[in-house]
N, C-alpha and C positions, 0 to 999 in steps of 0.2 A: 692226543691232539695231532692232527695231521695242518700241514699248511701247503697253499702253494709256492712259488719260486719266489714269488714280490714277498711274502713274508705273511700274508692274509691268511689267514684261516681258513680252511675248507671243510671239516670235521671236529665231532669233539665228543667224550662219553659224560653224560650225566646221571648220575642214580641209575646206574646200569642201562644206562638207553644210549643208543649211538644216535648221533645228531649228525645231520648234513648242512653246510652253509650252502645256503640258495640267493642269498644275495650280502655283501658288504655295504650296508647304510651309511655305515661315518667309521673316519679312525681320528685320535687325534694321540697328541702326548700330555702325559699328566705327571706333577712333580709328586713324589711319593711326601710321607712324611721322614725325615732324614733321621729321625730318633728312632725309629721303628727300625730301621736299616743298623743300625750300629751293631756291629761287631758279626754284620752278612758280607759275603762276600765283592767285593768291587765296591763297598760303600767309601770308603779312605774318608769319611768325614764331612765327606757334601752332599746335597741333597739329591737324592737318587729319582730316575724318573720311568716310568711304564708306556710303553704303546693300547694303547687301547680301542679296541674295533669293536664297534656294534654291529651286529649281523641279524642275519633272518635266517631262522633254521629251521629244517623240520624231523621229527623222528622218523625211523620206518612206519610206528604204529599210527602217523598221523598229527602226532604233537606237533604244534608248531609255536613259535614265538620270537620275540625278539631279546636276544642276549648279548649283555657288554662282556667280553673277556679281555684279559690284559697278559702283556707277558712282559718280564722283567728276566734278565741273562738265562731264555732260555726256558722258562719256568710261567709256565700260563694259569690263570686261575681264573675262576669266574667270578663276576662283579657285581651283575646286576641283570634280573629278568624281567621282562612283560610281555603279558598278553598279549 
């Protein structure tokens, strides 16, 4: 995952394909679920929460799509794709 300065995303590897962001749609915060968090680190027993940015990306090969990724201390994962 590569980001820029503000913390947005710019790049990202999918099933072996490099992804470029070409635009930031939305970002918001979302509360995780705090039982899933137990016993990860920074959780101390409250309910923990993610950034999360929807972006427009495209591959070199031409893929393109719109994908929600999230990051939580550091640790980015993908969330949700569409066409």
């Amino acid at each position: 995952m590569t980001v820029h300065e503000s913390g947005a995303p710019s790049g990202f590897r999918w099933r072996g394909r490099r992804y470029e962001v070409q635009e930031v749609l939305a970002c918001w915060v979302e509360a995780t679920l705090w039982w899933r968090e137990l016993g990860s680190a920074g959780s101390n027993g409250r309910a923990a929460h993610r950034d999360v940015w929807r972006v427009e990306a495209v591959s070199r090969t031409g893929t393109s799509g719109v994908y929600d990724l999230a990051v939580v201390a550091d640790a980015w994962q993908l969330l949700r794709i569409s066409d």
